[in-house]
C-alpha positions as CSV (number, residue, x, y, z in Angstrom):
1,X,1.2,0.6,-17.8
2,X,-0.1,2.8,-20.9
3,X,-0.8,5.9,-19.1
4,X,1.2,9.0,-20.3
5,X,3.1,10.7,-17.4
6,X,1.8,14.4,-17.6
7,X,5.3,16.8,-17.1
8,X,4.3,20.2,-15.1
9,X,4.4,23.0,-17.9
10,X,7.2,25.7,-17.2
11,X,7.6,28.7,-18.8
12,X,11.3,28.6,-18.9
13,X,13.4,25.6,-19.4
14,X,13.8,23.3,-16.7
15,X,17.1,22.9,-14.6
16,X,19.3,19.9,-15.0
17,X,21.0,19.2,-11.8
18,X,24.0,17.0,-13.5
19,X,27.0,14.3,-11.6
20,X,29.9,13.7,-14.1
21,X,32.7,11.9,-13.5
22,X,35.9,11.5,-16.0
23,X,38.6,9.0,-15.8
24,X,42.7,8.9,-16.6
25,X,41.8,6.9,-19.4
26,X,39.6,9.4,-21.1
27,X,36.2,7.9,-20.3
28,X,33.5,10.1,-18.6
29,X,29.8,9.0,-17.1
30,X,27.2,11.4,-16.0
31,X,24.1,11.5,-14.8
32,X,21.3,14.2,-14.4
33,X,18.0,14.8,-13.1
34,X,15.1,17.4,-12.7
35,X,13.9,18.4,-9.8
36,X,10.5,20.4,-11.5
37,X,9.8,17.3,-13.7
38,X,8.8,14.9,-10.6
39,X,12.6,14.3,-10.0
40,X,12.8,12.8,-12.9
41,X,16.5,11.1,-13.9
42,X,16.6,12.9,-17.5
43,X,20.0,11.2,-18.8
44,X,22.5,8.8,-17.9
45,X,26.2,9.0,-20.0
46,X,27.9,5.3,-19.2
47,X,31.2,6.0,-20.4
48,X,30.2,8.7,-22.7
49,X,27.4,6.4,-24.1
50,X,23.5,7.7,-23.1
51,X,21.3,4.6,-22.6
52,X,18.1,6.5,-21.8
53,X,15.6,7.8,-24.6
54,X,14.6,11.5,-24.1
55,X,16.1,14.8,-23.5
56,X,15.5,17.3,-20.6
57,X,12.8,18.9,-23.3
58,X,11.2,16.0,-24.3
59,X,10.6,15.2,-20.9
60,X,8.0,18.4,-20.9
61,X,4.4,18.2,-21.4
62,X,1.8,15.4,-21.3
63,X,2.7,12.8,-25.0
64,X,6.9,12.3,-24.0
65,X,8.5,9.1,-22.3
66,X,11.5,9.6,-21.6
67,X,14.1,9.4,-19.1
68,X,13.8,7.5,-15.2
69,X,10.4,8.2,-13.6
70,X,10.3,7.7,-10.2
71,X,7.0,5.9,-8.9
72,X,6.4,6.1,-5.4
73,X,4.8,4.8,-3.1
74,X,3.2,2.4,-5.7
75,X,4.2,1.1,-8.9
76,X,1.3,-0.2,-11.7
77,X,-2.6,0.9,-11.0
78,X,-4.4,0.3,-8.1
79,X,-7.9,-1.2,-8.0
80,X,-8.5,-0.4,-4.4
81,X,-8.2,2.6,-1.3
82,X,-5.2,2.6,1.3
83,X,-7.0,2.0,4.6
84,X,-7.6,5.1,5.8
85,X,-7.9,6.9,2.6
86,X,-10.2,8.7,0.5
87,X,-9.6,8.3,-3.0
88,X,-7.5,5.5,-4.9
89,X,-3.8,6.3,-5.8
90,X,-3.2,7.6,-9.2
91,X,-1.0,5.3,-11.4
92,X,2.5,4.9,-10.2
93,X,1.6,7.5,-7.8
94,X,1.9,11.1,-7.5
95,X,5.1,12.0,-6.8
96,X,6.7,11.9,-10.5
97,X,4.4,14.7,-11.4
98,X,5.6,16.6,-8.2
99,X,7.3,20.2,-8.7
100,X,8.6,19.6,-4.7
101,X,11.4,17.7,-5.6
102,X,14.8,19.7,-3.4
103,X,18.6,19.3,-4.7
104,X,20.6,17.8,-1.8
105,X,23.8,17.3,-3.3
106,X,26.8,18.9,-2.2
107,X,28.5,20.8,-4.7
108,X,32.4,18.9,-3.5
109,X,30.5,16.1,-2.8
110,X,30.7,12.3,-4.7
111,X,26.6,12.1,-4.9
112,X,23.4,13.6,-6.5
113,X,20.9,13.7,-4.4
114,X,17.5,14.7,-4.8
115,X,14.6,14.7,-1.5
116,X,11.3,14.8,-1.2
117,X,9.4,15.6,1.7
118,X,6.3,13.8,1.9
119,X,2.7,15.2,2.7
120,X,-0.4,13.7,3.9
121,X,-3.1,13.3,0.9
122,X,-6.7,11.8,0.4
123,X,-5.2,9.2,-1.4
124,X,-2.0,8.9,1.0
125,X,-2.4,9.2,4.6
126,X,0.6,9.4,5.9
127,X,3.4,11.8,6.4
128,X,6.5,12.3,8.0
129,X,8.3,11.0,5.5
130,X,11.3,11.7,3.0
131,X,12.0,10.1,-0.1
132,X,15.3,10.2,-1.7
133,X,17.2,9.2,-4.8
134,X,20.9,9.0,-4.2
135,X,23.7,8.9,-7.6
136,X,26.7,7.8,-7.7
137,X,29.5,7.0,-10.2
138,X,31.8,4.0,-9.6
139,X,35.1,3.7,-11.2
140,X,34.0,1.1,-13.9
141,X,32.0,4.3,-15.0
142,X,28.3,2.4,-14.2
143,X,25.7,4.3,-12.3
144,X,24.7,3.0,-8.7
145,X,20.5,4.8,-8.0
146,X,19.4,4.0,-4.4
147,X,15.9,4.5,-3.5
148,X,15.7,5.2,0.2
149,X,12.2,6.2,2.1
150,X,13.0,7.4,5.4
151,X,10.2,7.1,8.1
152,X,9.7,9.9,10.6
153,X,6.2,9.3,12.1
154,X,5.0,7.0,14.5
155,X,3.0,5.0,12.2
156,X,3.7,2.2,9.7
157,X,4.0,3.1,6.0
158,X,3.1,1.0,3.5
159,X,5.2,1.2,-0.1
160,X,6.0,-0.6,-3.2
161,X,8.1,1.7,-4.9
162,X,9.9,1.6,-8.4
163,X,11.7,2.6,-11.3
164,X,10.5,3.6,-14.7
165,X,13.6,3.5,-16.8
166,X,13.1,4.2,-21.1
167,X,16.1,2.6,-22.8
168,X,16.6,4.1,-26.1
169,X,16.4,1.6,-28.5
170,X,16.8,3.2,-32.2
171,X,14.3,2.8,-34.7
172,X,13.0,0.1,-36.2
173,X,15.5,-2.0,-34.0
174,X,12.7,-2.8,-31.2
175,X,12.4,-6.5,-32.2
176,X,15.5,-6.9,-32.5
177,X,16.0,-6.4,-28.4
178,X,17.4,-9.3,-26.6
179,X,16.8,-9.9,-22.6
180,X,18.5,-12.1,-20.5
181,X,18.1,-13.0,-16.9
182,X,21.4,-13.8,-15.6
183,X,21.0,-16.8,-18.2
184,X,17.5,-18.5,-17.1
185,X,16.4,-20.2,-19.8
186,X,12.7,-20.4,-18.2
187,X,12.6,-17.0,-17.7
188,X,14.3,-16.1,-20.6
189,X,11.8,-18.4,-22.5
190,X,8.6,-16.5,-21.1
191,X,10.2,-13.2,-22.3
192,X,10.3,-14.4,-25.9
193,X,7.1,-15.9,-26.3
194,X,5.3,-12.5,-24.8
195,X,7.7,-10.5,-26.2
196,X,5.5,-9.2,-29.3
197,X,2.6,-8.8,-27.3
198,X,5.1,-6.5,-25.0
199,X,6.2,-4.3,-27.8
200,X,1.6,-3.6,-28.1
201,X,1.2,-2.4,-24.7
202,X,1.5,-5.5,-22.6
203,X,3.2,-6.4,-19.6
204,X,5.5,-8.9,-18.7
205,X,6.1,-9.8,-15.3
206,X,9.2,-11.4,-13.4
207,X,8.8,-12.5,-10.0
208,X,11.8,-13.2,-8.0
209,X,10.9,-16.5,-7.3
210,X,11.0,-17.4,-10.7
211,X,14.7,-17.3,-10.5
212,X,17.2,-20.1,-10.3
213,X,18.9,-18.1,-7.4
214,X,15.8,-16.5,-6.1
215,X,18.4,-14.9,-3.0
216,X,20.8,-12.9,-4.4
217,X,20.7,-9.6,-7.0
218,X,18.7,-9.7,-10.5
219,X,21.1,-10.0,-13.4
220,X,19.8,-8.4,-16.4
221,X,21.2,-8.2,-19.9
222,X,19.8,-5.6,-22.4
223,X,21.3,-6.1,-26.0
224,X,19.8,-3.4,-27.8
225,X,21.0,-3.0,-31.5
226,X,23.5,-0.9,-32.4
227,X,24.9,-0.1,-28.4
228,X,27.0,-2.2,-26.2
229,X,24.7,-4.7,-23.4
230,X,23.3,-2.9,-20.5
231,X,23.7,-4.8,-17.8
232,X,21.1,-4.2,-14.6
233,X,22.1,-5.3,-10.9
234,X,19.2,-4.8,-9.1
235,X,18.5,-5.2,-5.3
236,X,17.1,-8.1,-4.2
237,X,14.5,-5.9,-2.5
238,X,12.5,-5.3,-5.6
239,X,10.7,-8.4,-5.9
240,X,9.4,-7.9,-9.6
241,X,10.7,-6.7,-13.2
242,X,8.3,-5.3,-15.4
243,X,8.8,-5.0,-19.2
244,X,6.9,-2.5,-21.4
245,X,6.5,-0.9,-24.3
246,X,4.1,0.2,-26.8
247,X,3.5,0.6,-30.8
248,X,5.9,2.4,-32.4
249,X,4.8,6.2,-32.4
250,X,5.1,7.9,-35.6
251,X,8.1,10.1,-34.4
252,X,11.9,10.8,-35.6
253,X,12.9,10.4,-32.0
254,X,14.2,6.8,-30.6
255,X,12.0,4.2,-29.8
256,X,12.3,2.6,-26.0
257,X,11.9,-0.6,-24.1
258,X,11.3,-0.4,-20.5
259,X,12.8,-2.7,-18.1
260,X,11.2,-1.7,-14.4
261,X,12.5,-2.9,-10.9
262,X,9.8,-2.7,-8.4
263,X,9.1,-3.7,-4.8
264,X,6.0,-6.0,-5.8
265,X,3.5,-7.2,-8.3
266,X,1.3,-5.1,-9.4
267,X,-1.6,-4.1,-6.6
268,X,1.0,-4.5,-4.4
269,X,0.5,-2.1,-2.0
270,X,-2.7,-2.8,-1.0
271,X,-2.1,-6.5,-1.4
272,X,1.3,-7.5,-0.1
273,X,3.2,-3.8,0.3
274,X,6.8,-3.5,1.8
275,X,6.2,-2.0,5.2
276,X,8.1,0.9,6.7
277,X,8.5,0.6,10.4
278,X,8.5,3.9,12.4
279,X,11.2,5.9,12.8
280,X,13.2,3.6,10.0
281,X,14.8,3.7,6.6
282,X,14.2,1.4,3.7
283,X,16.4,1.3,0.5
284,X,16.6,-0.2,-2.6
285,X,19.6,-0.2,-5.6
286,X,19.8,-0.5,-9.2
287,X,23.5,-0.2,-10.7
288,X,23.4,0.7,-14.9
289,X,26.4,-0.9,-16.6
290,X,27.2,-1.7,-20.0
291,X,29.1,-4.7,-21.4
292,X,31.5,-4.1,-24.3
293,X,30.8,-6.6,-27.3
């Protein structure tokens, strides 16, 4: 989970593709991605409050975290070859480092949308297939991402997709980060006993069936100091939470906690991977809220 995402270097500055919406009552969300920074999701405004650490330029180059990386069609390193391949997938896969990415949205329309048009690759063999991030705003202002791969071959496809979301957290406030799953105190427990291992590079894992309710959305709670409580609802199709972050770097920018939905554990796609049936659509949501204290 340490690897640095390497950003494509541009000579210009890279073009933020934004979705705002504003409300009678004054409030305004927005959210915004790049399509030449692998698609990444570079900001999200809940209510006029940004809850992700980086801006659209410290998103470039190969030493910035920042924003919502999109890893596809694995999540975590792999330790083993797809069948039929010739080289082992790359870390979170390739597709967050991809220039490829096509705006979709409709300039009258209600949703961003970004595509990607997959392409056989030695480490990847398969093709036919699009992958895209949908946006929207709700009227509570929170921000509802679907992750949708759409198969177009004849042949099954094998995924276990993610997000990568940085939360800002500001400095020297990363201990001071509560998490809370929807109130399970065995869960809740594991995150505080690993926690400081967490904040060195270590990962905490939640599986689904650790829950309580084991059947219905995750609940998550981040209380990160000085900012309201984001609250995650995640699709019950992402069978894990990952949470990561690493020693403080010695920066002026904001530090960041990562909280990551994703489809399985980690090896997961050569071990237990979601499969996409020809000729079919799978999706996946994460809705970012906040809680006022």
């Amino acid at each position: 989970m340490n690897e640095v995402y390497k950003r494509p270097e541009t000579q210009e500055e890279p073009k933020i593709i934004t979705l705002e919406k504003s409300f009678e009552d004054g409030r305004k969300s927005e959210i915004s991605y790049c399509p030449e920074l692998g698609g990444t999701i570079t900001s999200i405004k809940i209510n006029g409050v940004e809850i992700l650490r980086g801006d659209p330029n410290s998103l470039k180059g190969e030493k910035k975290r920042g924003g919502i990386p999109i890893m596809f069609p694995n999540a975590g390193p792999l330790k083993e070859m797809l069948e039929g391949a010739t080289e082992i997938l790359e870390q979170h896969g390739p597709v967050n480092k991809s220039d490829e990415w096509e705006n979709k949205t409709d300039e009258n329309g209600n949703e961003l949308i970004e595509e990607l048009e997959g392409e056989k690759s030695a480490s990847y063999p398969y093709e036919q297939y699009l992958l895209r991030i949908i946006s929207e705003i709700e009227e509570d202002g929170s921000v509802l991402l679907t992750q949708e791969v759409q198969n177009n071959s004849d042949k099954e496809m094998p995924i276990s997709m993610g997000f990568h979301p940085y939360f800002a957290v500001p400095k020297g406030e990363k201990n001071n980060v509560e998490i809370d799953f929807g109130g399970n105190e065995k869960v809740n427990s594991k995150i505080r006993e690993n926690y400081k291992a967490c904040l060195g590079g270590e990962t905490i894992m939640i599986d689904r069936s650790e829950l309580e309710d084991s059947e219905g959305n995750w609940d998550v709670k981040i209380k990160i100091p000085g900012n309201d409580t984001i609250i995650l609802d995640v699709s019950k199709e992402y069978e894990n939470i990952w949470i990561w972050s690493m020693e403080s770097e010695e920066t002026d920018e904001d530090d960041f906690i990562c909280v990551e939905p994703v489809l399985r554990g980690p090896g997961g796609l050569t071990d237990n991977p979601e499969i996409v049936e020809p000729h079919e659509n799978f999706t996946g949501t994460v809705k970012f809220g906040m809680a006022k204290e």
